[in-house]
C-alpha positions as a LaTeX table, in Angstrom:
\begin{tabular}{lrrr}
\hline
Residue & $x$ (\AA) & $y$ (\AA) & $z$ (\AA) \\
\hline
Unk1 & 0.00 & 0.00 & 0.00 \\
Unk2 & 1.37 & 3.31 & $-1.20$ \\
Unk3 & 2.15 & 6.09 & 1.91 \\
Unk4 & $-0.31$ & 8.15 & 1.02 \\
Unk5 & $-3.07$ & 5.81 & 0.84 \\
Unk6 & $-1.87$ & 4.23 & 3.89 \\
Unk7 & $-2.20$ & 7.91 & 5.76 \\
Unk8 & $-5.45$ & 8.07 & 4.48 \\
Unk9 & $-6.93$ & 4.89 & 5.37 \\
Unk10 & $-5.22$ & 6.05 & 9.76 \\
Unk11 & $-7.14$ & 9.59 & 8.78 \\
Unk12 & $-10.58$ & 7.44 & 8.17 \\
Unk13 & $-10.08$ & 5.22 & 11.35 \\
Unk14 & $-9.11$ & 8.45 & 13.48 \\
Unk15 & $-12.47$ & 10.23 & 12.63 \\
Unk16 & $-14.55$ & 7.20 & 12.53 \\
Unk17 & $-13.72$ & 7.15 & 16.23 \\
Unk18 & $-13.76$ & 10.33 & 17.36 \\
Unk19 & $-17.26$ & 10.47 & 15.95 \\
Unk20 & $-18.28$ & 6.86 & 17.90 \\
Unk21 & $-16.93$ & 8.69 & 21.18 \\
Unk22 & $-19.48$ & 11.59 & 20.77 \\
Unk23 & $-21.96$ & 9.65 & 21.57 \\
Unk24 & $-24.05$ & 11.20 & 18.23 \\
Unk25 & $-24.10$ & 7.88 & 16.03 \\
Unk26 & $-25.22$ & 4.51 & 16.90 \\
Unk27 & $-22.88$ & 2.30 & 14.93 \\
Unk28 & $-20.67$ & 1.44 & 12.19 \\
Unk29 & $-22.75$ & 1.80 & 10.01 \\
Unk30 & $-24.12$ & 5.72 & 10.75 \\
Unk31 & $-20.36$ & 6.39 & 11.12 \\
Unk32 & $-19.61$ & 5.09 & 7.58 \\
Unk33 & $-22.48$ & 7.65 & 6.15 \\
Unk34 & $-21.42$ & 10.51 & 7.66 \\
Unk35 & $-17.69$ & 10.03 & 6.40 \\
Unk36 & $-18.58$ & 9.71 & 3.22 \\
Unk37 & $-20.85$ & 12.28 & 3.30 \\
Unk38 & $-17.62$ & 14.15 & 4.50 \\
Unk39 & $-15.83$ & 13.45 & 1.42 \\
Unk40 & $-13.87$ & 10.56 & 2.74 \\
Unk41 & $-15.08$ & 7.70 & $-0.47$ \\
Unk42 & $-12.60$ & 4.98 & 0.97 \\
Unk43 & $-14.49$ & 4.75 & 4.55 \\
Unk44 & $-16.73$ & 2.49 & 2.32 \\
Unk45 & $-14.28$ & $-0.51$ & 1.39 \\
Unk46 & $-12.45$ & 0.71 & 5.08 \\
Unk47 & $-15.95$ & $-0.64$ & 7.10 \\
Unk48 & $-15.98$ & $-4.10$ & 5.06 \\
Unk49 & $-13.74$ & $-5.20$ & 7.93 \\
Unk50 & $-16.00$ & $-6.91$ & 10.81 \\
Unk51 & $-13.46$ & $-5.91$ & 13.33 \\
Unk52 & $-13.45$ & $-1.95$ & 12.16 \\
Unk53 & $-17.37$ & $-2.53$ & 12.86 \\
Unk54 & $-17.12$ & $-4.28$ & 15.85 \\
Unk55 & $-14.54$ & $-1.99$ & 17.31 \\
Unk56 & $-16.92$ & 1.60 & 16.35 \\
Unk57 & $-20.33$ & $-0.36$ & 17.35 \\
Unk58 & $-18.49$ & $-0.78$ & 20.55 \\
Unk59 & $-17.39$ & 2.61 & 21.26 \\
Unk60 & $-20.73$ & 3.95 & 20.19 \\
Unk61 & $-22.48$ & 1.67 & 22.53 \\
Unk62 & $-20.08$ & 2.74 & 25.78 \\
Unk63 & $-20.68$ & 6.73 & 24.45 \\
Unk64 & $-24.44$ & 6.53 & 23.73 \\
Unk65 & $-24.51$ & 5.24 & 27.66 \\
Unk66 & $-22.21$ & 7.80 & 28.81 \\
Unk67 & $-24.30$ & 10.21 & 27.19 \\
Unk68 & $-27.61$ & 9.17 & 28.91 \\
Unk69 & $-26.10$ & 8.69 & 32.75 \\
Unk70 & $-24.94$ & 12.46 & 32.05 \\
Unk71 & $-28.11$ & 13.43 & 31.03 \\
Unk72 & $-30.02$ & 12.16 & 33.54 \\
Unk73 & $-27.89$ & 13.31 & 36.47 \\
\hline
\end{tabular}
């Protein structure tokens, strides 16, 4: 994989989770929209990978439930 495509692909997975830890999206798959929607065309072939999906739905599980307890303290 060429440098820049391999930078590219770390970019993807660094703002796929950022957006699972806000606590806004409620999986993989949500996350993949709104990156592409953001211009980012590879997130697509990127969230083929069951672990990538595992490892967001995960993190947007454990926000979404941080998000609630805050909200309802």
């Amino acid at each position: 994989m060429r440098r820049r495509s391999v930078e590219r692909c770390a970019q993807i997975e660094t703002e796929a989770r950022v957006l699972a830890r806000t606590g806004l999206y409620r999986d993989a798959r949500t996350i993949e929209m709104a990156l592409v929607m953001r211009g980012f065309r590879e997130a697509t072939e990127m969230f083929g990978n069951r672990w990538t999906q595992s490892e967001l739905d995960r993190l947007c599980g454990e926000a979404i439930r941080r998000r609630q307890e805050k909200m309802a303290a």
